[in-house]
N, C-alpha and C positions, 0 to 999 in steps of 0.2 A: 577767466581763461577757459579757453574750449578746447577739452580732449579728442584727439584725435579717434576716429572711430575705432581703429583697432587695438587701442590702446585698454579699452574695456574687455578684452579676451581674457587678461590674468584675472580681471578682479570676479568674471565668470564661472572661471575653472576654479578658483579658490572658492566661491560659493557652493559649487558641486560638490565640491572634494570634501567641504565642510558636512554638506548635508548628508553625504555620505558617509562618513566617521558618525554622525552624531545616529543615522539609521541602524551601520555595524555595531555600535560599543551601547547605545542607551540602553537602559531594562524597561523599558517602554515597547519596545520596538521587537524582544529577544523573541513572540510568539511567532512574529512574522518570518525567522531566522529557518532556512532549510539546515537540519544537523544532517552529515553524511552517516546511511543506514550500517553503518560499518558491523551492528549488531548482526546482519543478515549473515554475515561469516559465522559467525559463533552458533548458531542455531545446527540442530538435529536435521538429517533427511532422511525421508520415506521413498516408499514405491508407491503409486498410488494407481492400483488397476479400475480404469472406465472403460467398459464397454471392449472388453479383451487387449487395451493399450497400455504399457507401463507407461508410468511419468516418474519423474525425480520430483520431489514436492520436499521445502523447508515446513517443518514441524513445530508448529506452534502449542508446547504441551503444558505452558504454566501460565500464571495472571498475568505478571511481566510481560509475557510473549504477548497475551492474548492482545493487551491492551495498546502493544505499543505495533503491532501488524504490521502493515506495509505502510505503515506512515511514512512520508518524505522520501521511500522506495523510488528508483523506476525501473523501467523495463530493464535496459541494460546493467543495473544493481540486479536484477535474477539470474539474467545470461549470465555474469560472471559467479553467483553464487552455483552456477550449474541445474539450477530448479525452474520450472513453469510457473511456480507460483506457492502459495503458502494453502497448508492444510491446519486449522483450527481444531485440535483435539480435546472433546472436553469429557467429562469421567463418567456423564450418562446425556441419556435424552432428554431435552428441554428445549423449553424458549430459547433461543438466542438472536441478540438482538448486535446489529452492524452499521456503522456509519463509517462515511469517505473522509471528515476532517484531515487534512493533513496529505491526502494521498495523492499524487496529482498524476495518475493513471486510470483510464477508466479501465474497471473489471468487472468479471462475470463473477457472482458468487452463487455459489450452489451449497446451500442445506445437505446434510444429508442422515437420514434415519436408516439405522439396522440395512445399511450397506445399500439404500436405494437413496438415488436423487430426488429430494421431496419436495424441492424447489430451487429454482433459477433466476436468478435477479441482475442485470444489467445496470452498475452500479455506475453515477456522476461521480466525476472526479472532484474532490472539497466540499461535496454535500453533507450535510449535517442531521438530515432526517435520515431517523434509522428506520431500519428494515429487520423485523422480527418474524424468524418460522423457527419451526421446529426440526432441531438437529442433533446430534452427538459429534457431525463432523462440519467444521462447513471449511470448504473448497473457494479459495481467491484466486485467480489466473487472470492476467492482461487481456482484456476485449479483442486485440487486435493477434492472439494467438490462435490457430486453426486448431483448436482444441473443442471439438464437439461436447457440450453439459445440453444433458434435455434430462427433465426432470422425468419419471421413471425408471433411468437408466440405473445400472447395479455399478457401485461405485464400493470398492473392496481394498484396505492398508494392508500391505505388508511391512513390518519389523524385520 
């Protein structure tokens, strides 16, 4: 017996549907899973003076934060947290080192020592090579915001 061609639509949509259940629910699959950054509320804001401009900037002041950044963020996850972008506050000058896993926005981050900008890095969105300078602050902002970072510049928090 020979099925009608459209008769193979259901058993289609049931393979999708299948594959789809098995990609939401398996623990195989969980890394691949965007979680919503709902964390982005709960976070601290600064002022953050560059170059005589405030900005509202979410405050990255512990490991938790540091670690979990703008992961899985986007642009519109800022606008509504009211911030440009996330400022990394760490307890002194060091190495610090940055990668994009998980971030699927490209952004500019900028190092920053003793209130100047000591470097500026136009970061890949999901890349996995870090990028290490020396900071006490570093600065993440969306590539696509008119927010001028040139390294030199004096970049000053206020509390």
């Amino acid at each position: 017996m020979r099925l009608n061609k459209h008769a193979y639509w259901p058993i289609a949509a049931a393979l999708v549907l299948a594959a789809a259940a098995i990609f939401t629910y398996h623990p195989y699959f969980a890394h691949a899973r965007i979680s919503e950054p709902a964390y982005l509320g709960s976070l601290p804001r600064g002022t953050i003076t560059i170059s005589s401009q405030q900005y509202t900037v979410l405050l990255a002041l512990d490991g938790s934060a540091w670690q979990q950044g703008l992961m899985n963020a986007s642009e519109s996850d800022l606008l509504q947290s009211g911030a440009i972008g996330m400022l990394f506050v760490f307890p002194s000058n060091s190495v610090r080192c940055f990668w994009m896993e998980n971030t699927p926005m490209q952004l500019r981050q900028a190092w920053i020592a003793n209130n100047i900008m000591a470097y500026v890095y136009n970061a890949t969105p999901y890349s996995t090579a870090s990028v290490c300078h020396y900071g006490d602050y570093v600065l993440e902002v969306p590539a696509s915001y008119n927010i001028t970072l040139h390294a030199g510049s004096r970049a000053t928090l206020q509390n």
